[in-house]
N, C-alpha and C positions, 0 to 999 in steps of 0.2 A: 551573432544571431540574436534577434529580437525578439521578443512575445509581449502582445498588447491586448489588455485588459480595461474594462472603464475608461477613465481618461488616463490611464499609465503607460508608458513601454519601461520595457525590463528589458537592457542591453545586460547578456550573457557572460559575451568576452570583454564587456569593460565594464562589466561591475558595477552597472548601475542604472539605476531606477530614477524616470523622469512623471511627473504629472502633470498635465494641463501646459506642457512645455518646458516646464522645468525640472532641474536636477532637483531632487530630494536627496539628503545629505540621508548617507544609512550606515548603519557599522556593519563588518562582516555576518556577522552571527544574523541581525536580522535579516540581509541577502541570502545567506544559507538559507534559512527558514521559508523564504519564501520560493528560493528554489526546489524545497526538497516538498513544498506544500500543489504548488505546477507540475513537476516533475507526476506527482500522486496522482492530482486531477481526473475526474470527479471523485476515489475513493478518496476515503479518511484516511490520515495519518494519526496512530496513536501515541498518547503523549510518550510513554516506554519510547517509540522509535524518534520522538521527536528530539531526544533527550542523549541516545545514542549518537543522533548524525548530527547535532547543534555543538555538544559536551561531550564527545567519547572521551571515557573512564574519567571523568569529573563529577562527583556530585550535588550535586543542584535543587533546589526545591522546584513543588509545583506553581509555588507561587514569581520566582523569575521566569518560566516557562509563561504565567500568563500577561506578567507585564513587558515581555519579548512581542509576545502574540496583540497586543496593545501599542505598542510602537508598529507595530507592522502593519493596524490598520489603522492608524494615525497617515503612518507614511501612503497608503494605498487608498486613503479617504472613504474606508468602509466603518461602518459603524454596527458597534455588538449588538443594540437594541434591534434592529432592523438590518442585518446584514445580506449585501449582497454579492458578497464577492469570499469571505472566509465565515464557512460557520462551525459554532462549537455544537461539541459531541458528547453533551455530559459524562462525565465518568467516564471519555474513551479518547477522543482527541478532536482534531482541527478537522478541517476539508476545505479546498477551496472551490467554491461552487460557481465564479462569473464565468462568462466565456472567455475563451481564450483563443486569438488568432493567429499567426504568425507561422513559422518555421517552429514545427515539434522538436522536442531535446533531442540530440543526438542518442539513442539509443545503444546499449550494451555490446557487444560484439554478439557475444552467446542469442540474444535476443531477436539479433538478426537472421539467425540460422536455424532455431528453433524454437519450437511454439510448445510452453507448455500449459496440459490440461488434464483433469479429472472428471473420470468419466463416475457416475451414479446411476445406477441401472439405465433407463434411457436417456438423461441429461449428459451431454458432453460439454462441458464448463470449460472458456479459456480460462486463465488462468493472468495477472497483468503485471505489471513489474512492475516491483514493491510487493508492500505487503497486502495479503487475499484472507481473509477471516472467514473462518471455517465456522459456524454454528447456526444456533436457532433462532436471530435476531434476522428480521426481515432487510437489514442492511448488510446482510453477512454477504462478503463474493459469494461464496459456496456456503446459500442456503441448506441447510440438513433437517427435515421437518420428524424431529425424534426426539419422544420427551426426557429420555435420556440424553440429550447434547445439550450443554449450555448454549447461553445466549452469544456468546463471544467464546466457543470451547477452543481452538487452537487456529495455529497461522501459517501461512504457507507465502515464505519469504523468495519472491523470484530475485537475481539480480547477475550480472555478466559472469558470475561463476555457477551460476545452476537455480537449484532451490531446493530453501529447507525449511521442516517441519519442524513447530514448536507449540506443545500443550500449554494453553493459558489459565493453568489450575483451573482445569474443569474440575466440576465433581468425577466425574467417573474414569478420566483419564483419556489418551491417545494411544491408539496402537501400531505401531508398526513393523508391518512383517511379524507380528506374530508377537512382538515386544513392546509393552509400555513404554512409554519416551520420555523424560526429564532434565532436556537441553535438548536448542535446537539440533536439530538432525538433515545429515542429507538427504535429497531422494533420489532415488535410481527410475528410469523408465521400470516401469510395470509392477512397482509398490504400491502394495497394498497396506489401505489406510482405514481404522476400524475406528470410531466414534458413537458410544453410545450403543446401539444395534446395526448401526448400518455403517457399511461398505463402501469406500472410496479407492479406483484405482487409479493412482497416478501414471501421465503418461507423458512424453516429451517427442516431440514432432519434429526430423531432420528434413536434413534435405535427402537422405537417402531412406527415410520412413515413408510407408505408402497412405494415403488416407485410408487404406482399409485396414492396414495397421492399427491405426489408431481408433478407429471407431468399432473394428467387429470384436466379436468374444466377448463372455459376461467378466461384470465383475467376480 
């Protein structure tokens, strides 16, 4: 499977990245990176998750993280001053911003079957696989407009085994089902998720869930 970007194709199942018709020599870690940067497309990846799917349980500074992210746009002829294809997210992480054509990644099994979402008093929020940032920063998935919620307060990590909630040391913490959270957590259909003042209730859409399931009754 292939996905073509600027002048690149990114072949999937062989591993490799061409530009302007040729092969560009890349080492694993920056292919991961760039798959796991497509895979996100258009949200941000932040450096925490970038650091887990690149390095799991190795530790690493942020400064191999950024000269990884510097071969990467070496390899894909984007440039940091004026980037059009990966941009940085001070103090949070990467995104990749070009288009992108081709055959979408094969998607999770779970993902296929069900769709999940947070519902906020009238806002019904999907929800996207990977990670969904929860807070008061106008780039959050799930904007929360409470001056009690940080800018970046917690995450909602989907992926082929479900999703789960994790507080990004907000000030005031994450609640769920009635208990503060400190490690990621699963979520079950119809948990309730409390930030600041306000109310979030998670929901998750089968194939044997009705749409009215999921959209009636309050938070």
């Amino acid at each position: 499977m292939s996905q073509r970007f600027g002048d690149c194709v990114f072949d999937r199942d062989r591993r490799e990245l061409a530009r302007a018709g040729s092969v560009v020599h890349c080492g694993p870690k920056l292919l991961a990176l760039l798959e796991l940067l497509l895979d996100a497309a258009p949200r941000a990846v932040t450096k925490e998750g970038i650091h887990k799917e690149i390095w799991p349980g190795t530790f690493v500074t942020d400064a191999t993280l950024t000269s990884l992210i510097a071969e990467l746009r070496t390899a894909i002829g984007d440039d940091a001053k004026a980037p059009r294809l990966v941009r940085t997210i001070h103090g949070y992480g990467y995104a990749f911003i070009g288009e992108i054509t081709g055959l979408p990644p094969t998607r999770p099994a779970a993902a296929e079957y069900s769709m999940f979402r947070v519902v906020i008093g009238e806002r019904d929020i999907v929800l996207s696989l990977g990670e969904n940032i929860v807070g008061r920063s106008p780039d959050a998935a799930v904007f929360v407009d409470d001056s009690g919620v940080s800018r970046h307060h917690a995450r909602i990590t989907v992926d082929a085994r479900g999703a789960t909630l994790e507080d990004l040391k907000s000030k005031n913490g994450t609640i769920l089902d009635g208990r503060p959270i400190d490690e990621p957590t699963p979520l079950a259909h119809g948990a309730l998720i409390v930030v600041g003042a306000t109310a979030l209730r998670f929901r998750v859409l089968t194939a044997s869930t009705t749409t009215e399931t999921i959209s009636g009754g309050s938070v």
